[in-house]
Backbone as CSV, one residue per row, in Angstrom:
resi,resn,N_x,N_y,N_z,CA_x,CA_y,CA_z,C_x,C_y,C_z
1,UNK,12.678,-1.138,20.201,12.681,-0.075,19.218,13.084,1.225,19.887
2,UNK,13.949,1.822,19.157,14.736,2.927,19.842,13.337,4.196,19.733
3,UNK,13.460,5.017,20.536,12.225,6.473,20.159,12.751,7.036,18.835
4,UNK,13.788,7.253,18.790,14.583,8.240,17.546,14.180,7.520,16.413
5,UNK,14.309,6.215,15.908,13.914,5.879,14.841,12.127,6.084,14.435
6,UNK,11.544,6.200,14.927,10.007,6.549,15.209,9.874,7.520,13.822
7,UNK,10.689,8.555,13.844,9.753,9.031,12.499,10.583,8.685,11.132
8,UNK,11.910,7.574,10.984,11.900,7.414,9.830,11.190,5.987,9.927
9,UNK,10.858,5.657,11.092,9.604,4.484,10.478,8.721,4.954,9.944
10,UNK,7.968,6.513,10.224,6.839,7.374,9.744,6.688,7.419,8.216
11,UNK,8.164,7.967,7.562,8.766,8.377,6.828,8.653,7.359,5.778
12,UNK,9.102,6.027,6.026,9.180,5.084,5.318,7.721,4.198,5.147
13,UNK,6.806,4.101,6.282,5.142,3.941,5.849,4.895,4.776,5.075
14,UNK,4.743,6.083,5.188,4.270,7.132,3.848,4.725,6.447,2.493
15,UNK,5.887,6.376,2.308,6.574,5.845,1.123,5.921,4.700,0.501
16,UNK,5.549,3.715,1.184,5.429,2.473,1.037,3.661,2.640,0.864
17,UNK,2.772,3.526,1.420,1.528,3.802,1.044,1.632,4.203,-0.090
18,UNK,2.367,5.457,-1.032,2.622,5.792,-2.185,3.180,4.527,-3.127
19,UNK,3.832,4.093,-2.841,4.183,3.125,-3.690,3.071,1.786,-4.188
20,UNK,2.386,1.466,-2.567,1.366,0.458,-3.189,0.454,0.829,-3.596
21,UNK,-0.465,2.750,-3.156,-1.187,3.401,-4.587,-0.983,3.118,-5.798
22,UNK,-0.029,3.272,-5.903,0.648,3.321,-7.760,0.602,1.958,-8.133
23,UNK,1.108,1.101,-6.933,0.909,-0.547,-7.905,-0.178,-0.901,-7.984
24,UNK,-1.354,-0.352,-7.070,-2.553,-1.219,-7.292,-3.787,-0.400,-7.877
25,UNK,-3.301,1.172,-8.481,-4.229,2.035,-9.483,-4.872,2.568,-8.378
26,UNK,-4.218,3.550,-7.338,-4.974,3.907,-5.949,-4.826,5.627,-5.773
27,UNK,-3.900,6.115,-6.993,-3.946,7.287,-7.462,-4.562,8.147,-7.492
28,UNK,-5.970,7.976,-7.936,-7.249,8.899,-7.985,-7.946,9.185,-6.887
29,UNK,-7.577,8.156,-5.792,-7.979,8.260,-4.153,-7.122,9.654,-3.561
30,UNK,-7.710,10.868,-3.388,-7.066,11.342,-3.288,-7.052,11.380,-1.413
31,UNK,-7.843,10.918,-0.375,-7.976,10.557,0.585,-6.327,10.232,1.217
32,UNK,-6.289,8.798,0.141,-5.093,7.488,0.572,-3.948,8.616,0.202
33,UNK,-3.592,9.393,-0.424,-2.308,10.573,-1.346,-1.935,11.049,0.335
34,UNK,-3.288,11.825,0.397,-3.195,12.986,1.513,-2.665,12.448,2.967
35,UNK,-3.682,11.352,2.771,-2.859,10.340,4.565,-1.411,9.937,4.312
36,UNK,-1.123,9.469,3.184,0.251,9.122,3.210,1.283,10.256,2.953
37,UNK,1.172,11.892,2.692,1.624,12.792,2.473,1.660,13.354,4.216
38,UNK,0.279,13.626,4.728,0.687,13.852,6.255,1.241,12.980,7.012
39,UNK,1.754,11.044,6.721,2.123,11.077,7.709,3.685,11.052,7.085
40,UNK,4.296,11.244,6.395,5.402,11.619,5.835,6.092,12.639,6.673
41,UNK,5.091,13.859,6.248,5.254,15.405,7.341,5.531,14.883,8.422
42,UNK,4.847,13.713,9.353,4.847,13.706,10.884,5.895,13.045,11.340
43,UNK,6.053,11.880,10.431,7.815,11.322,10.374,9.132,12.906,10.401
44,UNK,8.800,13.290,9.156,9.925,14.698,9.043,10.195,15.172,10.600
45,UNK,8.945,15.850,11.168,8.659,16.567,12.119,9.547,15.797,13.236
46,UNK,8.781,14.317,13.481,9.264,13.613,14.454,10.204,13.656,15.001
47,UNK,11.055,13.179,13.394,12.644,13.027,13.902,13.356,13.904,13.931
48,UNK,12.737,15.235,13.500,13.691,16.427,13.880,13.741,16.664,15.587
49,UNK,12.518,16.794,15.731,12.067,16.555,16.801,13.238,16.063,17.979
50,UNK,12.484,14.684,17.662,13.850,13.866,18.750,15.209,13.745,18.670
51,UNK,15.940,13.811,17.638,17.268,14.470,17.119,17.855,15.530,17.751
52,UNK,16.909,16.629,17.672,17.345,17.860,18.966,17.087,17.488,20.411
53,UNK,16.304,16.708,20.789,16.235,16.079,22.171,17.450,15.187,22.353
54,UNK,17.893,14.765,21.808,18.756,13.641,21.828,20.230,14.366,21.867
C-alpha cells in the first residue's frame, strides 16, 4: 500500500460509515455521524498532506 493513498482510504471509510448509518437506521447516533465526519476531515487533511510531500 502506497503512503499517498492513506487518506483517500480515510476518505472512503467515512463514506462507507455514512452510508451503512443510513442503511441500517444509525442516523440518530449522533456519536457514529461525528466519527465518520472527523475521519473524512483526516483523510482530506492526509492527502493534502502527502501530495505536497510527494
Amino acid at each position: 500500500m502506497n503512503k499517498q493513498n492513506l487518506g483517500i482510504i480515510l476518505i472512503v471509510l467515512g463514506a462507507l460509515m455514512l452510508i451503512l448509518s443510513y442503511a441500517f437506521s444509525l442516523e440518530d447516533y449522533n456519536f457514529y455521524n461525528i466519527g465518520a465526519l472527523l475521519i473524512i476531515i483526516a483523510g482530506i487533511v492526509t492527502h493534502i498532506i502527502m501530495t505536497k510531500r510527494s
